[in-house]
C-alpha positions in Angstrom: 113.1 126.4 123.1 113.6 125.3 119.6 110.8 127.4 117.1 109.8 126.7 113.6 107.4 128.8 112.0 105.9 128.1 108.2 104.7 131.0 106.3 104.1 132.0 103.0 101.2 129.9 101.5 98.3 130.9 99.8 96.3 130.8 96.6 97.6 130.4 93.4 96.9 129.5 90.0 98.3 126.5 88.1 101.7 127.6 86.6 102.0 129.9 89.3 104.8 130.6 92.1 105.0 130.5 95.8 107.8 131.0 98.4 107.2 129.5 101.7 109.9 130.8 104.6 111.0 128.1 107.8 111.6 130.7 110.5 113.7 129.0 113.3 114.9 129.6 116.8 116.4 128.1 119.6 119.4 125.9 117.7 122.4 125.8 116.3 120.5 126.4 112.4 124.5 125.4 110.5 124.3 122.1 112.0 121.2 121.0 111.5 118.8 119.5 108.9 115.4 121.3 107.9 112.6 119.5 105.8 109.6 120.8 104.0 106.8 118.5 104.4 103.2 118.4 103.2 100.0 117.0 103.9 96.8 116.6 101.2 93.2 116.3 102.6 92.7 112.7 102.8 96.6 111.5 102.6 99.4 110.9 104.6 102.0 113.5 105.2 105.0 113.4 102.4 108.3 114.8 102.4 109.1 117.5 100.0 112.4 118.9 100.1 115.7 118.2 102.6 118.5 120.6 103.0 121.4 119.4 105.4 124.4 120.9 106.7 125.9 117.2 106.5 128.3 115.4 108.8 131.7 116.2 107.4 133.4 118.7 105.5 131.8 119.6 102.5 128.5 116.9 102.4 126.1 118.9 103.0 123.1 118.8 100.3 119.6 118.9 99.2 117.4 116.7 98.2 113.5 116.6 96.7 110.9 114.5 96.4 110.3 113.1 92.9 106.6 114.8 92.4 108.6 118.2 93.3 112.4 117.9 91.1 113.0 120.9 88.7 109.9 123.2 90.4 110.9 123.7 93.9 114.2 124.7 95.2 115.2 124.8 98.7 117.7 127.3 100.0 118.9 128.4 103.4 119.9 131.6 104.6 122.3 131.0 108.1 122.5 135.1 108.8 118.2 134.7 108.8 118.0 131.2 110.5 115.1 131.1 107.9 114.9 128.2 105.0 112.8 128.7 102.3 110.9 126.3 99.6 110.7 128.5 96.2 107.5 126.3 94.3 107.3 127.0 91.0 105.0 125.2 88.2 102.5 124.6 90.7 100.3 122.2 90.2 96.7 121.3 91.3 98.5 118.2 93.2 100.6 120.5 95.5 97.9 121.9 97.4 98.3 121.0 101.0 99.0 122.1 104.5 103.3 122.6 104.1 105.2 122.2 107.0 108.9 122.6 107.9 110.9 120.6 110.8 114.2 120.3 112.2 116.4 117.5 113.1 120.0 116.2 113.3 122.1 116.8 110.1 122.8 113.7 108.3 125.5 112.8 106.1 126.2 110.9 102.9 123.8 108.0 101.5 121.1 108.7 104.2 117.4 108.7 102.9 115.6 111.3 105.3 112.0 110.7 106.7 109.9 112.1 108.8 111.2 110.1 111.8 114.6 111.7 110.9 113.2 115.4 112.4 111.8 116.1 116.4 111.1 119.7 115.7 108.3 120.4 114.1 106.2 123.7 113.2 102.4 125.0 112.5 101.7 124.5 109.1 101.0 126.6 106.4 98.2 125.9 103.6 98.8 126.3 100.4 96.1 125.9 97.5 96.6 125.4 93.9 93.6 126.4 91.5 93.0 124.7 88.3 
């Protein structure tokens, strides 16, 4: 069965720093796509931050939501099967539930969604004092 589990959030203080971790199990994690979503009280779920292994030689890449460029950095670690969102400059506006999901790698010139993962995990609430 394919696993995702979201840890990591908590409290912090504006200007602060978080690292959230995307446990998975139960796939192939170099051939596959992860995404770091979030969801405010009251809004819709957003996409935060891609990372892809890509669908040919040397495409894979990651990609960030405008709100999140130059503060959070995704990375993943294949030996762990673990991806992880480093926030930093954390703002009042990132508080939310975060969640990480799995799906398909994709290659070049694709704009991922949320329809573009099928695994999904719990959530993990992160909250951003002013």
């Amino acid at each position: 069965d394919v696993q995702l589990q979201a840890s990591g959030g908590g409290l912090v203080q504006t200007g602060g720093s978080l690292r959230l971790s995307c446990a998975t199990s139960g796939f192939k994690f170099d051939d596959y796509s992860v995404g770091w979503f979030r969801q405010a009280p009251g809004k819709e779920r957003e996409g935060v931050s891609y990372i892809t292994s890509g669908t040919g030689s040397g495409d894979g890449r990651s990609d960030y939501a405008d709100s999140v460029k130059g503060r959070f950095t995704i990375a993943s670690d294949n030996a762990k099967n673990t991806v992880y969102l480093q926030m930093n400059s954390l703002k009042p506006e990132d508080t939310a539930v975060y969640y990480c999901a799995a799906g398909p790698p994709y290659g070049l010139g694709y704009k991922p969604s949320e329809a573009s993962f099928n695994f999904w995990g719990r959530g993990t609430q992160v909250t951003v004092s002013s």
